[in-house]
LOTI-775866 format. One record per atom (N, C-alpha, C): y, z, x. Coordinates in Angstrom, 3 decimals, decimal comma. Layout:
// LOTI-775866
+----------+----------+----------+
:        Y :        Z :        X :
+----------+----------+----------+
:        Y :        Z :        X :
...
+----------+----------+----------+
***
This chain:
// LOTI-775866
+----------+----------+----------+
:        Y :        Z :        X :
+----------+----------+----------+
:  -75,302 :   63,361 :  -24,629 :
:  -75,768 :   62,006 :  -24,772 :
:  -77,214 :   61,924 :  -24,301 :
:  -78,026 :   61,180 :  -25,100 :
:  -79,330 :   61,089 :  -24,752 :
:  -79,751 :   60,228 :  -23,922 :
:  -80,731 :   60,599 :  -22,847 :
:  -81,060 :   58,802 :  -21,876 :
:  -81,167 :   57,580 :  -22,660 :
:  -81,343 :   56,856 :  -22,187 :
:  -81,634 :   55,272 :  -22,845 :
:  -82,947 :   55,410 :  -22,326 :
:  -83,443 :   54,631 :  -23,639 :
:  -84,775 :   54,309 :  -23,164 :
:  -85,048 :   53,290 :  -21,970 :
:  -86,391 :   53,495 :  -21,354 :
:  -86,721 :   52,443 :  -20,321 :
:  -86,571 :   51,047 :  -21,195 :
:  -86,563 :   50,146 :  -20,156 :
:  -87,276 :   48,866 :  -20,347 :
:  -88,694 :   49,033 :  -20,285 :
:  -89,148 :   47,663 :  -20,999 :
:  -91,218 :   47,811 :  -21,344 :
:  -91,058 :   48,057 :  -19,705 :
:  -90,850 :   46,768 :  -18,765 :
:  -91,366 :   47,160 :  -17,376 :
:  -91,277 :   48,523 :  -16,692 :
:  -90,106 :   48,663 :  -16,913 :
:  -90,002 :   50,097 :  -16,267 :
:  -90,763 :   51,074 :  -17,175 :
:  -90,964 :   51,142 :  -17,913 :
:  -91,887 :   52,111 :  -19,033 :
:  -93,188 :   51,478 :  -18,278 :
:  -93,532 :   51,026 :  -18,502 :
:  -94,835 :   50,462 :  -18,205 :
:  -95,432 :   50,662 :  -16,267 :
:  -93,923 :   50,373 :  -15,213 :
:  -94,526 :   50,832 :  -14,229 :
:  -94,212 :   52,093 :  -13,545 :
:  -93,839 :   53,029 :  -14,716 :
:  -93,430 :   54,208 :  -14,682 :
:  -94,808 :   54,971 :  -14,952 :
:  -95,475 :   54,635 :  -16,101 :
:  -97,252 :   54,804 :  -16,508 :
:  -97,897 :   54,404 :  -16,107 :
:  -98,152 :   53,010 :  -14,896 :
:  -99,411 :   53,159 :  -13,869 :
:  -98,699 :   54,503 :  -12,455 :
:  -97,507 :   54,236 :  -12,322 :
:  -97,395 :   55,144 :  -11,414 :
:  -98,061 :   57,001 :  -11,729 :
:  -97,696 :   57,495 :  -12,627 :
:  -98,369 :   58,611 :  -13,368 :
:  -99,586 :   58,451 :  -13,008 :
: -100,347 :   57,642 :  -13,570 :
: -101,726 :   56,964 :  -13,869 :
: -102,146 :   57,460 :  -12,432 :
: -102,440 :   56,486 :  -11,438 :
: -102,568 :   56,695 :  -10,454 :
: -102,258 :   57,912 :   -9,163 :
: -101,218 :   58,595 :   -9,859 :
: -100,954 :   59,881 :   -9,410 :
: -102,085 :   61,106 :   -9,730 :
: -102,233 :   60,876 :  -10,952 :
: -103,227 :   61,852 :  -11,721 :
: -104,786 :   61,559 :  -11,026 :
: -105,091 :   60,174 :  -11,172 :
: -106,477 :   59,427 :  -10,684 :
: -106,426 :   60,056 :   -9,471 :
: -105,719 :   59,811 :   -8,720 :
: -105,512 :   60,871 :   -6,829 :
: -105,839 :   61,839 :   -6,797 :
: -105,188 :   62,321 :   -7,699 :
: -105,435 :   64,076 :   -7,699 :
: -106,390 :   64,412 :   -7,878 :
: -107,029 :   63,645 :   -9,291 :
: -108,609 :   64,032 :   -9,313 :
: -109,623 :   63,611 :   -8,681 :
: -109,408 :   62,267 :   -7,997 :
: -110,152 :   62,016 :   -6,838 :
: -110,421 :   63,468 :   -6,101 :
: -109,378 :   63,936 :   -5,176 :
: -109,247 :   64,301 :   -4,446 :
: -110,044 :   65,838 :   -4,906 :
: -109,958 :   66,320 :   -5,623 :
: -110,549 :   67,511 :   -6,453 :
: -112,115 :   67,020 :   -6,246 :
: -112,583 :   65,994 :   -6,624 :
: -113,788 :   65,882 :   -7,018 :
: -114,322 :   65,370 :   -5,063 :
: -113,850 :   65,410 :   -4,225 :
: -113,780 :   65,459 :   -3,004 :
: -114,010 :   63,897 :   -2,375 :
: -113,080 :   63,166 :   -3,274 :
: -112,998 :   61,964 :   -3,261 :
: -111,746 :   61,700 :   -2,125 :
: -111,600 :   60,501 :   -1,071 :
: -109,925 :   60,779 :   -0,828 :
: -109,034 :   60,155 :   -1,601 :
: -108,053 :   60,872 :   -1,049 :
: -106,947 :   60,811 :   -2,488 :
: -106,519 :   59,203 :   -2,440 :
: -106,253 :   58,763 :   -1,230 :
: -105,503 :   57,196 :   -1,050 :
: -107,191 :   56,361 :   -1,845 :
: -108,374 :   56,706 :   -1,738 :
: -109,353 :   55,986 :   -2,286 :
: -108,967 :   55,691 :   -3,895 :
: -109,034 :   57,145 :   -4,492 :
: -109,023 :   57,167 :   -5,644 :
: -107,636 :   56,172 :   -6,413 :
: -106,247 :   56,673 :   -5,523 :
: -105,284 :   55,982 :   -5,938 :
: -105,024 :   54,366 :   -5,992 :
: -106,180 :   53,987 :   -4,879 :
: -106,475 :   52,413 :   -4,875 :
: -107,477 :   52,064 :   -5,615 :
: -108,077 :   52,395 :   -5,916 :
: -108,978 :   52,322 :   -7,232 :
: -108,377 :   52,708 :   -8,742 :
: -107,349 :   53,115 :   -8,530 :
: -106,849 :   53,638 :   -9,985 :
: -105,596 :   52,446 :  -10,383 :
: -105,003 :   51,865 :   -9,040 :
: -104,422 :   50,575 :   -9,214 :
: -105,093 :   49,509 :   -9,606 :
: -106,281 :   49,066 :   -9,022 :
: -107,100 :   47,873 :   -9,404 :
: -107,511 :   48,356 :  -10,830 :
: -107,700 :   49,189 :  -11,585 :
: -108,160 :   49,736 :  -12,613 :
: -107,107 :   49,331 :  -13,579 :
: -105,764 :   49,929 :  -13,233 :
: -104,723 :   49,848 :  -14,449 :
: -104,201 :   48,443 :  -14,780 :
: -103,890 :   47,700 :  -13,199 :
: -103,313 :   46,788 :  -13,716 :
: -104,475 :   45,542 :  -13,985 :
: -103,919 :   44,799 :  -14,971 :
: -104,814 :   43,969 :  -14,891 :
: -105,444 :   42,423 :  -14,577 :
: -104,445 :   42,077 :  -13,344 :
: -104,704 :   41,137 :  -12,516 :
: -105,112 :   41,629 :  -11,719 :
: -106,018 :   40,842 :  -10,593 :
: -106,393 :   41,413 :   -9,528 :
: -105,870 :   41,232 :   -8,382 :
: -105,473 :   41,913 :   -7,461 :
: -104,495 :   41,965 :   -6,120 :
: -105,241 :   41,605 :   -4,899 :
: -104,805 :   41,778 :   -4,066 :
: -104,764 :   41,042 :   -2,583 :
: -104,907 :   42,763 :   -1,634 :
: -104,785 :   42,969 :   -0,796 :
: -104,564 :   43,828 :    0,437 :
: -103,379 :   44,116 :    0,335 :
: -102,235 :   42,553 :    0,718 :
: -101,134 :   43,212 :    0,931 :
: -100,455 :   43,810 :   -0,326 :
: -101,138 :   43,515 :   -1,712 :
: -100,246 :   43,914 :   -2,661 :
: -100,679 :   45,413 :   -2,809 :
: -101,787 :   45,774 :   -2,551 :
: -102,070 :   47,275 :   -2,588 :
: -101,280 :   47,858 :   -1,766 :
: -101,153 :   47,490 :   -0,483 :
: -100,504 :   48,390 :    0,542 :
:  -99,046 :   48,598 :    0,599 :
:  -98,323 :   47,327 :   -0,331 :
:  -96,632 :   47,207 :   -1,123 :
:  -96,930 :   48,615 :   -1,920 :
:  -97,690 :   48,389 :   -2,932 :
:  -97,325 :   49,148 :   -4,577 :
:  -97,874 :   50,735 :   -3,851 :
:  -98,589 :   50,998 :   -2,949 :
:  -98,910 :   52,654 :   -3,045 :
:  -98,383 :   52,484 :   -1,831 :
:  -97,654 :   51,721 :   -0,803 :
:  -97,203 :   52,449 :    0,484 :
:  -97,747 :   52,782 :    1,415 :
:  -99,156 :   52,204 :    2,246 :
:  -99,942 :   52,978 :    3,141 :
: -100,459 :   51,371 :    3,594 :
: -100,950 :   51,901 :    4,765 :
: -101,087 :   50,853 :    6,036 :
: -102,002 :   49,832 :    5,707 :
: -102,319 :   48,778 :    6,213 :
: -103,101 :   48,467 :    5,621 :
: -104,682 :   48,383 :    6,465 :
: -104,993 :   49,243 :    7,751 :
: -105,966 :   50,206 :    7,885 :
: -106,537 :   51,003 :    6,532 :
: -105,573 :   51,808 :    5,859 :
: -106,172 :   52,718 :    4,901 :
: -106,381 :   51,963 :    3,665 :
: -105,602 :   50,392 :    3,658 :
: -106,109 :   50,309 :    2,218 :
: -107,543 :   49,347 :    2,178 :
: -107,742 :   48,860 :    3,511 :
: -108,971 :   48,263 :    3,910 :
: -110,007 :   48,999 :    3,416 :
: -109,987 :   50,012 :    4,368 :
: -110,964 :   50,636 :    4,609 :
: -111,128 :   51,535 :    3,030 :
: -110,299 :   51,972 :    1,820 :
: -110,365 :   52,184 :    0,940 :
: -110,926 :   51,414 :   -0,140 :
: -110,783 :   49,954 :    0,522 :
: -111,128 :   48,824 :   -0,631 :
: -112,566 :   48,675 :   -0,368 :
: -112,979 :   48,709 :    0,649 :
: -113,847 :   48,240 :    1,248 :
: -115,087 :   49,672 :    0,859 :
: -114,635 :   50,580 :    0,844 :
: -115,789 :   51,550 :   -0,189 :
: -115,715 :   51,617 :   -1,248 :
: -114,709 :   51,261 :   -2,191 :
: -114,735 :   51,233 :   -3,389 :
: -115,698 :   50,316 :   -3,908 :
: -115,679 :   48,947 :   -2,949 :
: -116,809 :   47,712 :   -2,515 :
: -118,298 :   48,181 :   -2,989 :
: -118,146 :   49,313 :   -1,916 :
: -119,674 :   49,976 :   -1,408 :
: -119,982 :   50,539 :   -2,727 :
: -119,542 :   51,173 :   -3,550 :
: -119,560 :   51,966 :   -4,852 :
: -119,999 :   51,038 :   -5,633 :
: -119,526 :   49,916 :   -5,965 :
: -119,455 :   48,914 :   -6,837 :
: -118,554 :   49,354 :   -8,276 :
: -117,345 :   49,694 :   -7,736 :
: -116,601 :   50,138 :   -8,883 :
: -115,481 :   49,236 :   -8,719 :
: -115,508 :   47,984 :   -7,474 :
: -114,653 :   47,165 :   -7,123 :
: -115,731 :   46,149 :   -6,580 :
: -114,663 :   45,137 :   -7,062 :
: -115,968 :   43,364 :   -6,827 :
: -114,274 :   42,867 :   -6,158 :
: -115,049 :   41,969 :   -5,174 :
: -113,745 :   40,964 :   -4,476 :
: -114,325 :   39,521 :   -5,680 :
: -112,830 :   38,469 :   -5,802 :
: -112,559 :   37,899 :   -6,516 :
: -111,416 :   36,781 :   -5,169 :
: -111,524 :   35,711 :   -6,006 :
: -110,419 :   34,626 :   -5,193 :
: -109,593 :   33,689 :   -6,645 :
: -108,218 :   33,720 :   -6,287 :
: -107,941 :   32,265 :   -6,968 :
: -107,624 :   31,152 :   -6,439 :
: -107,525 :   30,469 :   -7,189 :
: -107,888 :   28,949 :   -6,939 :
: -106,515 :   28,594 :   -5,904 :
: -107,111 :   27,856 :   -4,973 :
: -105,487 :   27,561 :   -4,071 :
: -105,297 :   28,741 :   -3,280 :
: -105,556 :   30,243 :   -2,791 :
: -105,059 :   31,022 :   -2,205 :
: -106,527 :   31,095 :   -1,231 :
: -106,043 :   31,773 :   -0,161 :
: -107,279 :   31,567 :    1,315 :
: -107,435 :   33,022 :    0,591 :
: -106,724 :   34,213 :    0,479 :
: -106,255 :   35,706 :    0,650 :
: -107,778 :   35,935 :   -0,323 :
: -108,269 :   37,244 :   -0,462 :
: -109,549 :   37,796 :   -0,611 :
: -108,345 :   38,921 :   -1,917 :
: -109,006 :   38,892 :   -3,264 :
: -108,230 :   39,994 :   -3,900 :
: -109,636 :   40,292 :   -4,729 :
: -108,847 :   41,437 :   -5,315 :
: -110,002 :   42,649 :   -5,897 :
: -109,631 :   43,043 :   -7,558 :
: -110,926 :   43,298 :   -8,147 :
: -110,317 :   43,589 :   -9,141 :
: -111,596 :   44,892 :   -9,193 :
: -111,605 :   45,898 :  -10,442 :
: -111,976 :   47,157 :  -10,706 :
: -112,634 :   47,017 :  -11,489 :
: -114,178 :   47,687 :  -11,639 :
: -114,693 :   47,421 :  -13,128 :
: -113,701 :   47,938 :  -14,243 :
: -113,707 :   47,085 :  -15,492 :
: -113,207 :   47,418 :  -16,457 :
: -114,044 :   47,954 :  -17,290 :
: -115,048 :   48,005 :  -17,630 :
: -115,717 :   48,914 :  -18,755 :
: -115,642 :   50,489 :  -18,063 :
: -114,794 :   51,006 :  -18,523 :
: -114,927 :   52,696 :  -18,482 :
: -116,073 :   53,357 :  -18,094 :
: -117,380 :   52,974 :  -19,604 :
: -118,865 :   53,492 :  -19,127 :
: -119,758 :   53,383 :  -17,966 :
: -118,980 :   51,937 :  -18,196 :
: -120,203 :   51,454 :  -16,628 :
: -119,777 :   51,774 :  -15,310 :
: -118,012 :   51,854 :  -15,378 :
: -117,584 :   52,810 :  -13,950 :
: -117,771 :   54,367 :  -13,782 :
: -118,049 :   54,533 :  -15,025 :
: -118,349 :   56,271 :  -15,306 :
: -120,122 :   56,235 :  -14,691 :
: -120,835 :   55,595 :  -15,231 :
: -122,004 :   55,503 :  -14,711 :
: -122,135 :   55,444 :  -13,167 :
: -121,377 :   54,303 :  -12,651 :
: -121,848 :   54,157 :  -10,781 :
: -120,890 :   54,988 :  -10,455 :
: -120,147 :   55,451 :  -10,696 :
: -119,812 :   57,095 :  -10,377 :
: -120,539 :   58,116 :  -10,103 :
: -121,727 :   58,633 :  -11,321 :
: -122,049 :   59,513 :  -11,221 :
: -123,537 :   58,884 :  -10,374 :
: -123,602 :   58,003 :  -10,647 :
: -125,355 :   57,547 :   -9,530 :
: -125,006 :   57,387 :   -7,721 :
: -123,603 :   57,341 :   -7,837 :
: -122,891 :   57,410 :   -6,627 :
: -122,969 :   58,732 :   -5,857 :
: -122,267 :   59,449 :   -6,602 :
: -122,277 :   60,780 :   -6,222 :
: -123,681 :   61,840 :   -6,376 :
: -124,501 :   61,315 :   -7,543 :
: -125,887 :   62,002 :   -6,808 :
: -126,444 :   61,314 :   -5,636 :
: -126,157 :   60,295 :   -5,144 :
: -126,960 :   59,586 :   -4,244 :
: -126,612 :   59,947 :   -3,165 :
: -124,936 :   60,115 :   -3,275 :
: -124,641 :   61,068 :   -1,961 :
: -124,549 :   62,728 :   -1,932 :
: -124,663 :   63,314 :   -2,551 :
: -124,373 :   64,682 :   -2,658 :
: -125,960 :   65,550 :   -3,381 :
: -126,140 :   64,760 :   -4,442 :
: -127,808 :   65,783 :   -4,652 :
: -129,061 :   65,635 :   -3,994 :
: -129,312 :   64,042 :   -3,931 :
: -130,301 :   63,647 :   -3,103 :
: -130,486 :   63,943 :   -1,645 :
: -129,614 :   64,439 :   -0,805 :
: -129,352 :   64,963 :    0,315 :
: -129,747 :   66,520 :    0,197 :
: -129,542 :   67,032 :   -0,769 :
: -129,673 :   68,339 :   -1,083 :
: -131,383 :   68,682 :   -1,536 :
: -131,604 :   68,120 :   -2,127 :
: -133,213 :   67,873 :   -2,401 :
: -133,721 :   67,716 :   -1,405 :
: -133,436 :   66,325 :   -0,463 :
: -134,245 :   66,341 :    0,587 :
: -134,172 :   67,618 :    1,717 :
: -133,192 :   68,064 :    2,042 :
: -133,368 :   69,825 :    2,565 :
: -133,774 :   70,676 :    2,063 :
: -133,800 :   71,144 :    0,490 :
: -134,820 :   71,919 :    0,089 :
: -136,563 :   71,832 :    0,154 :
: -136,774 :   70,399 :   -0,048 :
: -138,214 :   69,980 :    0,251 :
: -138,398 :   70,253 :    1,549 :
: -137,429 :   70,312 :    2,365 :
: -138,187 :   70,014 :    3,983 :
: -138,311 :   71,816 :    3,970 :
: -137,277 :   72,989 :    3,560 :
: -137,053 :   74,119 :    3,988 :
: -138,160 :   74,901 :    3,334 :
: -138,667 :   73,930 :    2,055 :
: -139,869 :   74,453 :    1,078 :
: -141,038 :   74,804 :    2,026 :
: -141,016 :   73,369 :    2,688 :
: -142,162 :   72,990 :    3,492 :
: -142,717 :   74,065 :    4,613 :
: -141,235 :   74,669 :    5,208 :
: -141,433 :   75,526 :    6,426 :
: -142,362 :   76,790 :    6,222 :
: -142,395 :   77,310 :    4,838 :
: -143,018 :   78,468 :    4,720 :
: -144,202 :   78,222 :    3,271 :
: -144,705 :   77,056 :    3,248 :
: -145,920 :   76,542 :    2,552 :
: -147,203 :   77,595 :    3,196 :
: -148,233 :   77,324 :    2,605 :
: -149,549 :   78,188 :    2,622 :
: -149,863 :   78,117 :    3,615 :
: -150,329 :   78,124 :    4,516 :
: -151,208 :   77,222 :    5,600 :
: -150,098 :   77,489 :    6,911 :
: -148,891 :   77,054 :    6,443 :
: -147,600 :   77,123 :    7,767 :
: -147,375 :   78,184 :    8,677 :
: -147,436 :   79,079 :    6,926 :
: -147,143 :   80,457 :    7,830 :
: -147,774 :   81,169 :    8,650 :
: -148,251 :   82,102 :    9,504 :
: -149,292 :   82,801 :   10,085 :
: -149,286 :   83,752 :    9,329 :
: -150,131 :   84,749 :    9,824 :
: -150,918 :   86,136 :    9,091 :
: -149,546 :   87,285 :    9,710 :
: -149,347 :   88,177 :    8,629 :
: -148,180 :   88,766 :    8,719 :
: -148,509 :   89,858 :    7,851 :
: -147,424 :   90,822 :    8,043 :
: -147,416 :   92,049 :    7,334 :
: -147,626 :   91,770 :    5,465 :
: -148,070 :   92,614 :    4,818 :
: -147,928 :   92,686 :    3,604 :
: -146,013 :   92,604 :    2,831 :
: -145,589 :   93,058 :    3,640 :
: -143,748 :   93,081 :    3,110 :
: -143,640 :   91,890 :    3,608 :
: -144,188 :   91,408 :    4,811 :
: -143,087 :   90,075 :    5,121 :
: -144,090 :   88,852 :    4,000 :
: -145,520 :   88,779 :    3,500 :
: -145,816 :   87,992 :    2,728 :
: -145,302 :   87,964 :    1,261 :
: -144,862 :   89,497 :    1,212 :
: -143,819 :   89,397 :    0,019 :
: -142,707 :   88,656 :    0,001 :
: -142,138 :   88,925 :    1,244 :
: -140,841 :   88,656 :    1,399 :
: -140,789 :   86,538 :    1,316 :
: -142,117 :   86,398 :    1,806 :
: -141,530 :   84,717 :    1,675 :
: -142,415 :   84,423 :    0,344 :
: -143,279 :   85,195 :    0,114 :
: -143,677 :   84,834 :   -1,868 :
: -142,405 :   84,974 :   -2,530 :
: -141,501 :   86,132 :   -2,355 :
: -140,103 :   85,567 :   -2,657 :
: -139,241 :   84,551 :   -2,714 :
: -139,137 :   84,512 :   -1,312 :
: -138,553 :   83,215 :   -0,727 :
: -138,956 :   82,016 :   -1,306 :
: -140,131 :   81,319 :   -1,710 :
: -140,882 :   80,541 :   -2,451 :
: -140,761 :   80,670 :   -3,793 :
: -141,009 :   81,714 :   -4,510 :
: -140,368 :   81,713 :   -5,498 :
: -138,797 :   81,333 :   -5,959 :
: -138,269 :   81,813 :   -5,399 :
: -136,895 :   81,542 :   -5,571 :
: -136,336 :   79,862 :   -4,993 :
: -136,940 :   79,363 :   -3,924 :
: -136,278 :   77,920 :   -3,661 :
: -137,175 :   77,090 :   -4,649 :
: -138,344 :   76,981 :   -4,954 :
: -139,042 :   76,554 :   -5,976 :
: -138,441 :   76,717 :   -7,556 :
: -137,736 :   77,506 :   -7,788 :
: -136,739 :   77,316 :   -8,904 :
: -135,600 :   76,474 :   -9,067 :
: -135,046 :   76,790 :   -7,317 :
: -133,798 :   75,734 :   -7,490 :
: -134,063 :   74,410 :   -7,068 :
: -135,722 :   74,441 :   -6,568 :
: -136,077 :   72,242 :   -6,373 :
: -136,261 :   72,278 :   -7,458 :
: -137,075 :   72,848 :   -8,815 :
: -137,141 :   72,614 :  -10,057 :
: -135,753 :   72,290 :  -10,582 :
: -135,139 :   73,328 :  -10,852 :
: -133,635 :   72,571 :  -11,512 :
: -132,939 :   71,390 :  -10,942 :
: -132,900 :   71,372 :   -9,636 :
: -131,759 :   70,287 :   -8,808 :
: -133,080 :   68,979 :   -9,355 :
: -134,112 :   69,339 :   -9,262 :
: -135,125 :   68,148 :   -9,202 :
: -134,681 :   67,130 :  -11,168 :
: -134,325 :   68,055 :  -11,833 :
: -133,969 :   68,229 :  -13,449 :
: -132,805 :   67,861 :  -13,990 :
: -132,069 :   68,182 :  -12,985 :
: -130,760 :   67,715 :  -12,596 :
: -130,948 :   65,966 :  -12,394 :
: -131,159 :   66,097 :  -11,301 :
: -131,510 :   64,321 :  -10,757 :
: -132,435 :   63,708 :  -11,611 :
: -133,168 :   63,852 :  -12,442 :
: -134,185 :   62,826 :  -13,253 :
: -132,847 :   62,451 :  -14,539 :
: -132,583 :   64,008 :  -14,701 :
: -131,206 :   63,333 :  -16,148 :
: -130,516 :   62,630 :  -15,715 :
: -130,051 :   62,911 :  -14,479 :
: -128,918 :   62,149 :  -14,182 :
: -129,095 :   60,207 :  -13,501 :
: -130,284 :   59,898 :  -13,714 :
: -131,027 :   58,943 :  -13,099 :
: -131,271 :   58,167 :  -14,942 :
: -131,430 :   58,935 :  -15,596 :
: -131,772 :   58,418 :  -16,988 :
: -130,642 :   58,152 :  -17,772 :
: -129,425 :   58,867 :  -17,493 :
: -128,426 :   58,729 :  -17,865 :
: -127,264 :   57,897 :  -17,704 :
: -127,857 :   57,860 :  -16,021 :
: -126,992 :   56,951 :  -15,352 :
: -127,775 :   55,642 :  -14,538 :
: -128,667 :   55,039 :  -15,085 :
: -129,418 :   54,225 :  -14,472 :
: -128,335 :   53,033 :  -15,296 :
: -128,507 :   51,879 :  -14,090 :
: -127,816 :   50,575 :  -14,278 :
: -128,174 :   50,077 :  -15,315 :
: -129,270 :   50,422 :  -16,215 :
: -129,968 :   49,147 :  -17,191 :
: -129,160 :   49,823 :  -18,599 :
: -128,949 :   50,975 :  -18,542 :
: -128,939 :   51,728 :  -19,752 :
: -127,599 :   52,405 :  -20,242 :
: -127,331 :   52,887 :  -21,688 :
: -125,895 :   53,381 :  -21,677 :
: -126,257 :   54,802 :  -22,299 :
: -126,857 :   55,472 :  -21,577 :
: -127,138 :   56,884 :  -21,821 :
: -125,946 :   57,596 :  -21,338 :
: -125,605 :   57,573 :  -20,363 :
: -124,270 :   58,361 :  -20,318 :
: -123,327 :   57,923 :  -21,320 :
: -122,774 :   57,144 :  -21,791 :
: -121,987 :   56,871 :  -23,001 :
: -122,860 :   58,166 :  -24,054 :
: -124,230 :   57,576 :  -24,119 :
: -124,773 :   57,883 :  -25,328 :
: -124,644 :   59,514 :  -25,274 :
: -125,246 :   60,365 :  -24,336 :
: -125,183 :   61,887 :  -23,656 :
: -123,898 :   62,383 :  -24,395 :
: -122,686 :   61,822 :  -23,540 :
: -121,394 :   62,155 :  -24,096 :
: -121,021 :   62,233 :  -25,100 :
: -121,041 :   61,289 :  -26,469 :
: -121,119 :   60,674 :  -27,516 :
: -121,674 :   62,175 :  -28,182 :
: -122,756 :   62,083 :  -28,150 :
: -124,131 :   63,285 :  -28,458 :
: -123,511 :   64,546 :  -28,786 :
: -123,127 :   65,187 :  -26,898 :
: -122,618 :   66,151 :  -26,716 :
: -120,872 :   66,589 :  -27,574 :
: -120,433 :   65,684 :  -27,476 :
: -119,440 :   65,909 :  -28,013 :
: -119,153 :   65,824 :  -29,651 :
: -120,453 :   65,912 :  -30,192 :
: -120,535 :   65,866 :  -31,936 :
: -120,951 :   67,104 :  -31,820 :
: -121,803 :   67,533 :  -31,077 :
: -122,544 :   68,755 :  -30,869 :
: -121,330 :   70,181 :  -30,795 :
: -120,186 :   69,509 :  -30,233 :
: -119,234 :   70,716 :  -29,695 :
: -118,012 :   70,726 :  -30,381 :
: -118,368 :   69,832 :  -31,285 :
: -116,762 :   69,719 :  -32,457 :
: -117,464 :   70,289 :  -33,917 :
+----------+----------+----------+
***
C-alpha cells in the first residue's frame, strides 16, 4: 500500500522545514551561523512576517539566539523590522527579491572578509617598500624584490576582485543578476 499523500499544510510545512534545513547548512558552509541562516531562511519562505516569539516556536531555540540572530540579519539588511496595526510586538520580514538579497550578501561578505584582507596586504606591502628597508645583502634584496613581487600580484587580483565585486554588487545596480544571467549563457 502506498502512503497517502500529505495535506497542502503538511506538504507545504514539510517544504519550509527542508527549506530552511538546507539554507543552515549552507549558511553554515559559507561560515555563516547555522541558527542565523535558518532564521533568515524562515523570514524568507514564509510569507507573513513574524514576531521573536514566533521564530523561537517554529525553529526551537531561545530567544537570546533568535535576538541576537535577528538583530544581524538587521545589520545585513537582508531583514527590515515591520509592525501591525493593533500589536505593541516588533516582527520582521526578509527581503523578497532574490537579486537584491543575493547582492547585500555578497557586498556583505566582501566588506567583512576581503576588505580586511586588503587592508593587511597594503599595510604588509608597506613594511618592505623602497626607502623602509635598509641596505642589505644582494640575496636578501632579492629575496624581498621577490617578496614584492609576489604580494603585489595578490593586492592586484584581491584589489580586481573587490572593484567587480563593488560593480556588481553595488546598491544602485543589477549587475549581479546581469553577471549571472551573462555567465550562464556563456556556460550552456
Amino acid at each position: 500500500m502506498s502512503p497517502s499523500p500529505h495535506s497542502a499544510p503538511e506538504a507545504l510545512a514539510e517544504a519550509q522545514e527542508r527549506f530552511i534545513d538546507t539554507w543552515g547548512k549552507m549558511g553554515a558552509v559559507w561560515g555563516i551561523s547555522r541558527t542565523m541562516a535558518e532564521v533568515h531562511a524562515l523570514l524568507y519562505i514564509c510569507a507573513e512576517p513574524l514576531n521573536t516569539d514566533d521564530v523561537m516556536q517554529r525553529l526551537q531555540i531561545s530567544r537570546g539566539n533568535a535576538s541576537m540572530s535577528i538583530r544581524a540579519l538587521v545589520d545585513w539588511g537582508v531583514v527590515a523590522r515591520t509592525h501591525k496595526r493593533g500589536d505593541r510586538k516588533e516582527y520582521f520580514v526578509a527581503e523578497s527579491d532574490v537579486w537584491t538579497m543575493f547582492r547585500i550578501i555578497v557586498r556583505e561578505r566582501m566588506k567583512r572578509e576581503v576588505e580586511p584582507v586588503l587592508a593587511a596586504l597594503y599595510d604588509i606591502r608597506e613594511m618592505t617598500a623602497p626607502g623602509r628597508v635598509g641596505k642589505t645583502a644582494a640575496d636578501d634584496v632579492k629575496n624581498v624584490s621577490d617578496h614584492n613581487e609576489r604580494l603585489d600580484e595578490m593586492v592586484q587580483a584581491i584589489e580586481t576582485i573587490d572593484k567587480l565585486s563593488e560593480r556588481f554588487a553595488s546598491p544602485s545596480g543589477k549587475g549581479l543578476r546581469f553577471a549571472a544571467t551573462a555567465l550562464a549563457k556563456l556556460s550552456g
